[in-house]
C-alpha positions as a Python dict, from the first residue, in 0.01 Angstrom:
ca = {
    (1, 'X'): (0, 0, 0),
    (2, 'X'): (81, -353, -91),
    (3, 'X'): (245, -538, 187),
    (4, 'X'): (458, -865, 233),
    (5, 'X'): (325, -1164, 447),
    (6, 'X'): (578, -1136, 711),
    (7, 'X'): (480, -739, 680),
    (8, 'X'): (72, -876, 737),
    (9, 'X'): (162, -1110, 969),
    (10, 'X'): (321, -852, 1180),
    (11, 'X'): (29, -611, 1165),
    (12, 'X'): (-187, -897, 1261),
    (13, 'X'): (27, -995, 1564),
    (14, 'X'): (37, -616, 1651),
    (15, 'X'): (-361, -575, 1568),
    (16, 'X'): (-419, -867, 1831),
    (17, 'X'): (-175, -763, 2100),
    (18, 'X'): (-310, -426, 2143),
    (19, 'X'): (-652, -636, 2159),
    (20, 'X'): (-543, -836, 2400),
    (21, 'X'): (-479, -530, 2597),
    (22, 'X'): (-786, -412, 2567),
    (23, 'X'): (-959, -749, 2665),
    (24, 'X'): (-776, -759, 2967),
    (25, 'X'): (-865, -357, 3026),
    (26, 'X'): (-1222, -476, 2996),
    (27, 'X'): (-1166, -792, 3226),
    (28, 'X'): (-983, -552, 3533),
    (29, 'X'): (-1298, -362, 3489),
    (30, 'X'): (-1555, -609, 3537),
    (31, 'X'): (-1334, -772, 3827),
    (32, 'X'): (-1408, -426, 3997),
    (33, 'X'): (-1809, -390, 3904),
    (34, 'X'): (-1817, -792, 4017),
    (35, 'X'): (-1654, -702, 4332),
    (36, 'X'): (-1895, -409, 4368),
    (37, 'X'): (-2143, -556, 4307),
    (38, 'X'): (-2096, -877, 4538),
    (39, 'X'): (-2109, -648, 4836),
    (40, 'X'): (-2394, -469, 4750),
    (41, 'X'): (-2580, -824, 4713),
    (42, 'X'): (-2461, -914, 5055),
    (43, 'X'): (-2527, -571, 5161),
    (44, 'X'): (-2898, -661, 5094),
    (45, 'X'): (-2916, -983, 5204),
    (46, 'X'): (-2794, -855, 5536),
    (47, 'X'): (-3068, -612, 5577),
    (48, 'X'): (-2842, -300, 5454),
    (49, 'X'): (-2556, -324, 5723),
    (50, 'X'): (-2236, -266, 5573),
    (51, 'X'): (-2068, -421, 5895),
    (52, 'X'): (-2245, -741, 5858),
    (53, 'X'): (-2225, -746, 5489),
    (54, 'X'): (-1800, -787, 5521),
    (55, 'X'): (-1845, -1053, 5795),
    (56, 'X'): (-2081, -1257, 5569),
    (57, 'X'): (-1797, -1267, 5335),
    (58, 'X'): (-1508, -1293, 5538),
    (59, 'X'): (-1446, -1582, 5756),
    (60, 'X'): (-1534, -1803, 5964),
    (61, 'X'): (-1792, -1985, 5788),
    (62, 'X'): (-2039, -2153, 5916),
    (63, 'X'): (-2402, -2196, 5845),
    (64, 'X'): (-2654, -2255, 5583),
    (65, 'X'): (-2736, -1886, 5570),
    (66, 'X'): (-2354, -1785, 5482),
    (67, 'X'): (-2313, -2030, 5252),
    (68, 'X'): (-2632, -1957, 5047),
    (69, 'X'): (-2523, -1609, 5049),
    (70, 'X'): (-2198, -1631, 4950),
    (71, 'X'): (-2297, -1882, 4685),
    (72, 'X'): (-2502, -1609, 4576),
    (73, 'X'): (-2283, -1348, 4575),
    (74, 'X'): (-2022, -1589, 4394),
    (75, 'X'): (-2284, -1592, 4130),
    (76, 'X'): (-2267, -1253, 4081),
    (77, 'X'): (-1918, -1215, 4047),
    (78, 'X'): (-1876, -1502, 3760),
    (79, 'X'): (-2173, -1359, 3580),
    (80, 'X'): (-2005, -991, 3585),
    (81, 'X'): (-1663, -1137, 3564),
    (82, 'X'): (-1657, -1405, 3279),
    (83, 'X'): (-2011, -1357, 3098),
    (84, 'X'): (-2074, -1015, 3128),
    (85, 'X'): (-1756, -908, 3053),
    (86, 'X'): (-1649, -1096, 2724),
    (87, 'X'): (-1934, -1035, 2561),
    (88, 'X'): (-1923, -678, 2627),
    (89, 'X'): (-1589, -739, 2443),
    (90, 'X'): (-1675, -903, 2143),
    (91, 'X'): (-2001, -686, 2123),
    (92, 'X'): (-1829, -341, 2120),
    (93, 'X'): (-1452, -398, 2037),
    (94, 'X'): (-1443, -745, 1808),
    (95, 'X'): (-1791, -618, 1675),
    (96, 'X'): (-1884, -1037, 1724),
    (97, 'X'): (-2204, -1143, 1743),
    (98, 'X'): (-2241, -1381, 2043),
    (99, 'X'): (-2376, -1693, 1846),
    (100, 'X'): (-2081, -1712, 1642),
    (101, 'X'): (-1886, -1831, 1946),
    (102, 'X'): (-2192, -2056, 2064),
    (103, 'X'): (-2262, -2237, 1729),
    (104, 'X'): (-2315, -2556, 1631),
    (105, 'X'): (-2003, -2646, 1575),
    (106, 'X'): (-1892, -2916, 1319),
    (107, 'X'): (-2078, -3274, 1456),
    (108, 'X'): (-2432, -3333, 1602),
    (109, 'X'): (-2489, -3275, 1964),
    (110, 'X'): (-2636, -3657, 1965),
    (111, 'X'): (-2282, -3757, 1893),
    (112, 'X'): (-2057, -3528, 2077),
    (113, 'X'): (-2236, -3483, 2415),
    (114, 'X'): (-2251, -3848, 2517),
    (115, 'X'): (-1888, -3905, 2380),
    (116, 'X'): (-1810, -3581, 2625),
    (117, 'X'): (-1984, -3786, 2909),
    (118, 'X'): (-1811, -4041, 2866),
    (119, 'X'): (-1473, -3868, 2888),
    (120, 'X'): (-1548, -3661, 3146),
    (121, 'X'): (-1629, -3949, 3333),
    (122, 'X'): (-1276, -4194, 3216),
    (123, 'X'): (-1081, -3922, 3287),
    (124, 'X'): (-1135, -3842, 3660),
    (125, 'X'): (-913, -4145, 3799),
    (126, 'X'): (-601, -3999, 3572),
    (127, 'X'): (-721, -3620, 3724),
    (128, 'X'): (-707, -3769, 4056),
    (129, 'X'): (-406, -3932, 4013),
    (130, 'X'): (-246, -3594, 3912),
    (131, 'X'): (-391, -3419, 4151),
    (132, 'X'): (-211, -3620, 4407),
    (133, 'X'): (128, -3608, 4211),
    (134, 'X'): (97, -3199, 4254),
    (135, 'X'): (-28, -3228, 4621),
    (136, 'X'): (257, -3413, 4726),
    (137, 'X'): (523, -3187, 4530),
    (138, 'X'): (800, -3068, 4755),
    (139, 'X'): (1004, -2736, 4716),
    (140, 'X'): (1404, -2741, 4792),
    (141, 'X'): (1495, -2671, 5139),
    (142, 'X'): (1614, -2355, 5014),
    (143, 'X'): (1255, -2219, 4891),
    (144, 'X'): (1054, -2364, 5260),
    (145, 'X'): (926, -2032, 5354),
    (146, 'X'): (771, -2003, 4980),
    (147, 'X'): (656, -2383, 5032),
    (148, 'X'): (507, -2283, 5381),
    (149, 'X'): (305, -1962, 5199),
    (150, 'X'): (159, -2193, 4930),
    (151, 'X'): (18, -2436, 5137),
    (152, 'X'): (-125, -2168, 5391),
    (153, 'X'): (-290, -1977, 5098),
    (154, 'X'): (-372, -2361, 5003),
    (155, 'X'): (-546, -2453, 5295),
    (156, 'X'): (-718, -2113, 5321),
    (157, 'X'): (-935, -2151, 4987),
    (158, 'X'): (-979, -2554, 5051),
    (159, 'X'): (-1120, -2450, 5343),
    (160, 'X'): (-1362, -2204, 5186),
    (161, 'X'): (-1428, -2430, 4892),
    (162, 'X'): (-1545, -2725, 5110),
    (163, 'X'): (-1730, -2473, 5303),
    (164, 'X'): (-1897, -2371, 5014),
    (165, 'X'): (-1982, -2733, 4851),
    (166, 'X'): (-2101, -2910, 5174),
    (167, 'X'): (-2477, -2882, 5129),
    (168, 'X'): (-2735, -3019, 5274),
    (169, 'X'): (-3076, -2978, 5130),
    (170, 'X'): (-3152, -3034, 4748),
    (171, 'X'): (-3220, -2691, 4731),
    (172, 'X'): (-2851, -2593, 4840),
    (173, 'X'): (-2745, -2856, 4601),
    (174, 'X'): (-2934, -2692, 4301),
    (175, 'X'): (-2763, -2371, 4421),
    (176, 'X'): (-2450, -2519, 4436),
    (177, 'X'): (-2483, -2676, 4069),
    (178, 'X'): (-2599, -2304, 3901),
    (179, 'X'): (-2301, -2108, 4078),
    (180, 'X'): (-1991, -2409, 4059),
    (181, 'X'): (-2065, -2577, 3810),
    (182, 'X'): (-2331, -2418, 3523),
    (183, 'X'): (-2186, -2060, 3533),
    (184, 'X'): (-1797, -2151, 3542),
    (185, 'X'): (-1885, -2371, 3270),
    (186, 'X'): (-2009, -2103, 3055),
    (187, 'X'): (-1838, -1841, 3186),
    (188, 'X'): (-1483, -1947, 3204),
    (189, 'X'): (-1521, -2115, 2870),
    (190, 'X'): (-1644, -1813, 2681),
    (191, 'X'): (-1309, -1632, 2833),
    (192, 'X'): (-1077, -1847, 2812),
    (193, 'X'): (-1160, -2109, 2485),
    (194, 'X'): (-1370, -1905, 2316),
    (195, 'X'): (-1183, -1555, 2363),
    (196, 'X'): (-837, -1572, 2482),
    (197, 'X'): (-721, -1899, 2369),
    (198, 'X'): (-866, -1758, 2001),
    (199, 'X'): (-681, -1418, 2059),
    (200, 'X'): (-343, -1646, 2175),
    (201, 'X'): (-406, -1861, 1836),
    (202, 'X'): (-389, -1538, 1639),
    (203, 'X'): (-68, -1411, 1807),
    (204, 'X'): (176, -1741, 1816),
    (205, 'X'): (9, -1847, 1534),
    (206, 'X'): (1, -2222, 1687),
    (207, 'X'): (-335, -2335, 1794),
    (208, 'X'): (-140, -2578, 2020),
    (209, 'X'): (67, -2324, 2225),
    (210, 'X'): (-223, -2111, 2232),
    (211, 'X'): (-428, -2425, 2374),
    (212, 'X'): (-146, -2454, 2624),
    (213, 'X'): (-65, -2119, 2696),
    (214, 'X'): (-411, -2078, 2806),
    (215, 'X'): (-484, -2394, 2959),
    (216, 'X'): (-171, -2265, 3233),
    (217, 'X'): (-334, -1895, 3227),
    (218, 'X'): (-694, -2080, 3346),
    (219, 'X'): (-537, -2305, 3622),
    (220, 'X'): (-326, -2008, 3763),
    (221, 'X'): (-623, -1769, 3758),
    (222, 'X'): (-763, -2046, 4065),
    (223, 'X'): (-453, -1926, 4255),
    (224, 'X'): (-407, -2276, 4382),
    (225, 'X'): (-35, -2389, 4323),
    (226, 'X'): (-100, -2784, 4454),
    (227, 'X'): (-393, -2820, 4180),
    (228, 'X'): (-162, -2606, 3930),
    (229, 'X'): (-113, -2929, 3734),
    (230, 'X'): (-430, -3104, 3703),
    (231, 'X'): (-624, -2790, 3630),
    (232, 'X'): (-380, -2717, 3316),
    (233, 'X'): (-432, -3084, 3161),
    (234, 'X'): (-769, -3015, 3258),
    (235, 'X'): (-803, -2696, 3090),
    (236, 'X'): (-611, -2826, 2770),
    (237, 'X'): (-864, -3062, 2737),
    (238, 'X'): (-1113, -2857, 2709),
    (239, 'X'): (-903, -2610, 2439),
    (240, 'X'): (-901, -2949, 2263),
    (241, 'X'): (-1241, -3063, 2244),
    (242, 'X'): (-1332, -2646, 2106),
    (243, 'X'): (-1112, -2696, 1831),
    (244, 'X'): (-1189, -3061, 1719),
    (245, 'X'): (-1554, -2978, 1794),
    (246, 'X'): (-1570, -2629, 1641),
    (247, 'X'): (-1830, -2503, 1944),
    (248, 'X'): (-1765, -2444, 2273),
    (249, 'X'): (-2092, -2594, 2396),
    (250, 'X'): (-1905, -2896, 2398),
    (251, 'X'): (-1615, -2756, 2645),
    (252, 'X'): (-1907, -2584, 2803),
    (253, 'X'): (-2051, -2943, 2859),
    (254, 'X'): (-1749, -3087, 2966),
    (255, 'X'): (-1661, -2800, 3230),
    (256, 'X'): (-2004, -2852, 3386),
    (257, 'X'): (-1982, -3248, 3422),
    (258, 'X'): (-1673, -3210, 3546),
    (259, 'X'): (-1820, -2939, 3801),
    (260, 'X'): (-2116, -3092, 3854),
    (261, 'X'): (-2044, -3443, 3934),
    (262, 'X'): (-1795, -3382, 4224),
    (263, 'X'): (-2081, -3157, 4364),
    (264, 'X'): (-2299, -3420, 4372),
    (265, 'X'): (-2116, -3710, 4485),
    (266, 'X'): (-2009, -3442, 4798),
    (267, 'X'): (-2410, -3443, 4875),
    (268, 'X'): (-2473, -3777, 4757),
    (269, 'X'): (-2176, -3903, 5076),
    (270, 'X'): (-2284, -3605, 5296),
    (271, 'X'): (-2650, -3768, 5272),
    (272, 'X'): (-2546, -4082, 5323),
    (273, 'X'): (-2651, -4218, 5018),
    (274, 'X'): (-2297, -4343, 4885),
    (275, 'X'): (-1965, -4423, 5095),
    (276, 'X'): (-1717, -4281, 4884),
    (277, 'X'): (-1573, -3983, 5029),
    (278, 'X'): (-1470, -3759, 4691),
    (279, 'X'): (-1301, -3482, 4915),
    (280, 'X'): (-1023, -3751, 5113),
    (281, 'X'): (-1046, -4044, 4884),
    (282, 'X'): (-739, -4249, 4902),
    (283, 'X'): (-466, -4225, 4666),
    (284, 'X'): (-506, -4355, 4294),
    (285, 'X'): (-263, -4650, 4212),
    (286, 'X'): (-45, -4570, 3882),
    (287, 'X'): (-212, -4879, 3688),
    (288, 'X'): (-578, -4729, 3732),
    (289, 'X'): (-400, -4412, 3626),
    (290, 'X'): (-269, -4521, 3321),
    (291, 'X'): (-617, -4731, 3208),
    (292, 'X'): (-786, -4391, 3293),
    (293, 'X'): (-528, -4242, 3021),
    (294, 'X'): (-505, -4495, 2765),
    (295, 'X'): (-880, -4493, 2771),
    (296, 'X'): (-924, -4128, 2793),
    (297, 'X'): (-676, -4121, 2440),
    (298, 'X'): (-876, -4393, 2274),
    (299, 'X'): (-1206, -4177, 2311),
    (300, 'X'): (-1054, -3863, 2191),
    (301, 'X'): (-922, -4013, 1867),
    (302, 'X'): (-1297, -4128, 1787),
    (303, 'X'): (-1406, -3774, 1913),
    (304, 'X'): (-1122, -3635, 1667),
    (305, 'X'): (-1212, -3909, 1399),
    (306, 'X'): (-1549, -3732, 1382),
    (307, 'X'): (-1475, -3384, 1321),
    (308, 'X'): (-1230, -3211, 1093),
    (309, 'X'): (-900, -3003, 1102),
    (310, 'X'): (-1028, -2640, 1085),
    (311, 'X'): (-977, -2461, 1387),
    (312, 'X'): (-1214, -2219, 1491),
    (313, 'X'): (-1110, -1868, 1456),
    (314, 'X'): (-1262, -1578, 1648),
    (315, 'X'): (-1438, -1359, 1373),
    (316, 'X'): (-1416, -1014, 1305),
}
């Protein structure tokens, strides 16, 4: 049967929305092994008491011991969740081999890496900057109870989070780096850049709505509505630098310096080693804002100078 291009496009499109179904089939059930199997790591680590295994993970926190062990079991869960998980995908349903989403992509890691450094690093006084823009957002009058909700649920998971990143040996710190900072950096890249943003590509048919569509998807999966903002530009970032770079080592890259560094200048200030305060830093002046972006742009246009216009398309 010989069919028309809007006829093949629309057997494509259908082809990759019944995918995406299945993707996200596969994704509900590694949420539930993750969760599994969390508790029966804390169920271990608490010497087989299924009381004390939910208390370890519920709050309050306090307490090296909780915090290593919920590091631990976070571990679990973003191994199962976005490793795990997407590769089972693209093993047994794409029939993808794994190194075609972690090639080499199109320019040499000598080049791209450092220039990824050196964004990561320009682009944090424009993050915070937005970050503070979001913070401060107010709902009408008419929506304060949802307002109220948000910033409840808000103050819930900062409280968690700074739980979780307040170390205070090197050893918690090395912890810290291989759960928030090396696994979300594969992890969530191989899901979201390297899988769904492809998938989104193939259905709109617009590498830049897909880029956008899942940049939003990536900062609402955080479920954190006053860093909703900064986490998209964030995330589109990183759909940018796969597609210009043709890998996703180099998203991977930027995910974990992004990670990384605010875990370390946490211990860094916590030991007393630097005075800057990461966590309640003042607010970021527009001017420094705007350098932050005008530089940021001015290193992505080399970065885009150097590679070419194919987009990377998830095989099949």
């Amino acid at each position: 049967m010989i069919y028309t291009n809007n006829q093949s496009n629309q057997l494509i499109k259908k082809k990759t929305f019944v995918s995406l179904l299945v993707l996200f089939g596969v994704m509900f059930a590694g949420f539930c092994l993750a969760q599994f199997f969390s508790l029966v790591v804390a169920f271990i680590f608490v010497g087989f008491d299924l009381s004390a295994a939910y208390q370890v993970i519920s709050p309050p926190f306090e307490g090296d011991n909780q915090r290593n062990i919920l590091l631990v079991v976070q571990g679990v869960n973003s191994f199962i969740l976005f490793i795990a998980s997407p590769l089972f995908y693209l093993k047994y349903y794409e029939n993808s081999q794994a190194s075609l989403v972690f090639d080499f992509g199109k320019i040499p890691a000598s080049k791209s890496f450092p220039l990824t450094l050196l964004l990561v690093f320009l682009y944090f006084p424009f993050s915070a900057y937005v970050v503070g823009l979001n913070e401060n957002f107010q709902f009408p009058e008419a929506y304060a109870e949802i307002e109220r909700l948000l910033k409840a649920l808000e103050d819930q998971l900062q409280q968690v989070t700074k739980f979780l990143i307040n170390f205070d040996s090197p050893w918690g710190l090395i912890l810290g780096l291989l759960v928030v900072a090396v696994l979300p950096g594969i992890g969530e890249e191989l899901f979201f850049r390297g899988v769904l943003q492809n998938k989104f590509n193939e259905l709109f048919g617009n590498i830049h709505v897909a880029i956008w569509v899942t940049a939003f998807l990536f900062s609402a999966f955080h479920f954190q509505f006053y860093g909703l903002l900064p986490r998209m530009l964030l995330g589109a970032l990183f759909g940018y630098l796969y597609i210009w770079s043709g890998t996703l080592t180099v998203p991977m890259f930027a995910h974990f310096l992004n990670n990384g560094i605010t875990l370390l200048m946490v211990y860094l200030h916590n030991q007393g080693i630097i005075e800057t305060d990461i966590e309640s830093s003042g607010e970021i002046s527009i001017g420094l804002a705007l350098v932050s972006l005008v530089l940021v742009s001015i290193v992505l246009l080399f970065f885009r100078k150097l590679t070419s216009s194919q987009t990377p398309i998830m095989h099949e």
